[in-house]
ROLODREN-271244 format. One record per residue (C-alpha): residue number from 1; residue in one letter; chain; x, y, z. Coordinates in Angstrom, 2 decimals, padded with zeros to 5 digits, always signed. Layout:
// ROLODREN-271244
+-----+------+-------+---------+---------+---------+
|  nr | rest | kette |       x |       y |       z |
+-----+------+-------+---------+---------+---------+
| NUM |    a |     A |       X |       Y |       Z |
...
+-----+------+-------+---------+---------+---------+
END
This chain:
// ROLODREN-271244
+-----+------+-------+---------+---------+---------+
|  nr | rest | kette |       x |       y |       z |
+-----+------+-------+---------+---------+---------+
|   1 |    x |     A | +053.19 | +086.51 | +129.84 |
|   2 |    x |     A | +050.59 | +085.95 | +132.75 |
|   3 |    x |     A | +047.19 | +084.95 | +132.47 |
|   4 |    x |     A | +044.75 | +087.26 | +133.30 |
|   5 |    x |     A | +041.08 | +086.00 | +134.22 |
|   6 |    x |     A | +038.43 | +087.07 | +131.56 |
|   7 |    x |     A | +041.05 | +089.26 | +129.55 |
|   8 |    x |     A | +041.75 | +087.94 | +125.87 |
|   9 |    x |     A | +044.86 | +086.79 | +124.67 |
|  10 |    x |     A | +044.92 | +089.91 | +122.25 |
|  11 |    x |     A | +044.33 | +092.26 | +124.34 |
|  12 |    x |     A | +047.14 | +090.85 | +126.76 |
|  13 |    x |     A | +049.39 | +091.41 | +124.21 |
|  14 |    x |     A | +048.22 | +095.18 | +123.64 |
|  15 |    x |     A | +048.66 | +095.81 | +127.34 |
|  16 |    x |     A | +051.89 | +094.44 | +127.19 |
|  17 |    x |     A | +053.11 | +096.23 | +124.19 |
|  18 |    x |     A | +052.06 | +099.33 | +125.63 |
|  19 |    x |     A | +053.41 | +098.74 | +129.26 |
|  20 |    x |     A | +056.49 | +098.59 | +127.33 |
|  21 |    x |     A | +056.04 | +101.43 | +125.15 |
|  22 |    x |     A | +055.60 | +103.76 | +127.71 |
|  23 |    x |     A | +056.95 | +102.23 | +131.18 |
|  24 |    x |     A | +060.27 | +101.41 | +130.29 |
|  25 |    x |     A | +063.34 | +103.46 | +129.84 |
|  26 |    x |     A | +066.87 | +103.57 | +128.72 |
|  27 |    x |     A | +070.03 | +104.92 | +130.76 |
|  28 |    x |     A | +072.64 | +105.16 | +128.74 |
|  29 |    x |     A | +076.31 | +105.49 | +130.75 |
|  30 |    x |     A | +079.48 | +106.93 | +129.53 |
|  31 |    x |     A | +082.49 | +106.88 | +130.81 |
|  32 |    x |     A | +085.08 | +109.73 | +130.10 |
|  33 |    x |     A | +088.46 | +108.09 | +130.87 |
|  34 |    x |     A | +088.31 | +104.35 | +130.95 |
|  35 |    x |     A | +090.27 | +102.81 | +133.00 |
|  36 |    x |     A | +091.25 | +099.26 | +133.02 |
|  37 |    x |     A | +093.62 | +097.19 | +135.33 |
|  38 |    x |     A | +095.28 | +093.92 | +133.52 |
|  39 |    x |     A | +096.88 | +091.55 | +135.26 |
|  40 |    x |     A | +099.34 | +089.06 | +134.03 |
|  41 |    x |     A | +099.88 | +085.91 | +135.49 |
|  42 |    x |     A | +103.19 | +084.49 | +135.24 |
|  43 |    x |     A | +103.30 | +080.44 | +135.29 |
|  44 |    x |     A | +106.85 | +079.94 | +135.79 |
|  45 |    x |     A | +108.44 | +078.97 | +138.98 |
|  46 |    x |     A | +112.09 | +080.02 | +139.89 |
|  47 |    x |     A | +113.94 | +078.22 | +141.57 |
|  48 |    x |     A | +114.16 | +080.53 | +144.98 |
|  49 |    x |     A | +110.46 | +080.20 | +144.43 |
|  50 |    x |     A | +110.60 | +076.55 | +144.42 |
|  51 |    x |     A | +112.82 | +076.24 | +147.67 |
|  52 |    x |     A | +111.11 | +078.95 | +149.29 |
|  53 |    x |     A | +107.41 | +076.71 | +148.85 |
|  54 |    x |     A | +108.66 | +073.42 | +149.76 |
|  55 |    x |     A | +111.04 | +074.45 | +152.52 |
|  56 |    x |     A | +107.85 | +076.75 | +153.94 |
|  57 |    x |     A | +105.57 | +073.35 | +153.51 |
|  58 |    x |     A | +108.46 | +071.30 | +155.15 |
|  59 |    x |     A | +108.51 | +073.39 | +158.03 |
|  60 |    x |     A | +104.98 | +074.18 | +158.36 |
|  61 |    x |     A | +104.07 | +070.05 | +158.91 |
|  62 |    x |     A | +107.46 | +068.54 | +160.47 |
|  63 |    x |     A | +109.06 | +071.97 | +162.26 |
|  64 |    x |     A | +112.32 | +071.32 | +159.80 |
|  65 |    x |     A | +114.34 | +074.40 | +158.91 |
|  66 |    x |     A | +117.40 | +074.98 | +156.83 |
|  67 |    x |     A | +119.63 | +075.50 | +160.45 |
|  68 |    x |     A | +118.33 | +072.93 | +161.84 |
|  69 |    x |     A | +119.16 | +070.22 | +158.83 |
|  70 |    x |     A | +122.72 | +072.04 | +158.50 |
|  71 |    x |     A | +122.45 | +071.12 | +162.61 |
|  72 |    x |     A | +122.36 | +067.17 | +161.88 |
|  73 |    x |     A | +124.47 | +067.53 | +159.42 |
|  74 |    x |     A | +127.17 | +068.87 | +161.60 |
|  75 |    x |     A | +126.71 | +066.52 | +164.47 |
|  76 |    x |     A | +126.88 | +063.33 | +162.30 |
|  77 |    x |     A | +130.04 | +064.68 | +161.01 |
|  78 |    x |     A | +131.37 | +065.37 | +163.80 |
|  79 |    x |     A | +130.19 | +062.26 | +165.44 |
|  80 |    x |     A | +132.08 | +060.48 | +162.10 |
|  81 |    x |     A | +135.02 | +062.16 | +162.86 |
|  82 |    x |     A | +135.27 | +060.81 | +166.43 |
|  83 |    x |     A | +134.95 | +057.29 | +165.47 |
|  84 |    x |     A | +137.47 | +057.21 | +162.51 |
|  85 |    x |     A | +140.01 | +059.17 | +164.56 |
|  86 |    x |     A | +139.33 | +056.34 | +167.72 |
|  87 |    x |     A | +139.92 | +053.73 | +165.13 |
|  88 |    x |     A | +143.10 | +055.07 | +163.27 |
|  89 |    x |     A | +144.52 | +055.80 | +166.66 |
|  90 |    x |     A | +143.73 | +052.34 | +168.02 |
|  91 |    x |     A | +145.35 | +051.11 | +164.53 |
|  92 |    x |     A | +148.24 | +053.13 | +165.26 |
|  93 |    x |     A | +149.11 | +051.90 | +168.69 |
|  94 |    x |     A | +148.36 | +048.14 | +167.37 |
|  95 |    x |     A | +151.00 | +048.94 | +164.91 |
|  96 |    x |     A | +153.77 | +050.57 | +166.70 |
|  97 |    x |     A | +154.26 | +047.30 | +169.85 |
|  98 |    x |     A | +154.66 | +045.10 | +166.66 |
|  99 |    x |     A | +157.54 | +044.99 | +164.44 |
| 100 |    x |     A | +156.93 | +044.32 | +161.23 |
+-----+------+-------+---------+---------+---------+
END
């Protein structure tokens, strides 16, 4: 409540009472159809979900993709391939000028 100069605490009140009495009014709101949205939030994670997040994160900060893994993965095979075929020919040869 402020404090008006020379005016009583009494008669503050009374103005007060009857500020309020007669100032103030009341809206009252209805509304005909309510309508209300609910959303559910689901917590679990599938697992397409899951791959889809960290392969998106992998490729956001490195540049790593899914072709590009299946990429190495072909070249070191093929690269394995090469050197075991090299060696069991070499073996081969080794083998067939001996007689044993």
């Amino acid at each position: 409540m402020a404090n008006y100069t020379g005016v009583s605490a009494s008669l503050q009140t009374k103005m007060c009472v009857a500020a309020f009495e007669t100032q103030l009014s009341e809206l009252t709101v209805e509304i005909a159809k309510p309508r209300v949205l609910e959303i559910v939030k689901d917590i679990k994670v599938t697992f397409p979900d899951m791959l889809g997040t960290i392969g998106g994160t992998i490729g956001l900060f490195t540049g790593l993709s899914l072709v590009s893994v299946i990429e190495v993965i072909y070249w070191v095979y093929r690269a394995l391939m090469a050197y075991f075929s090299r060696s069991i020919n070499f073996v081969l040869i080794v083998c067939k000028g001996n007689s044993f």
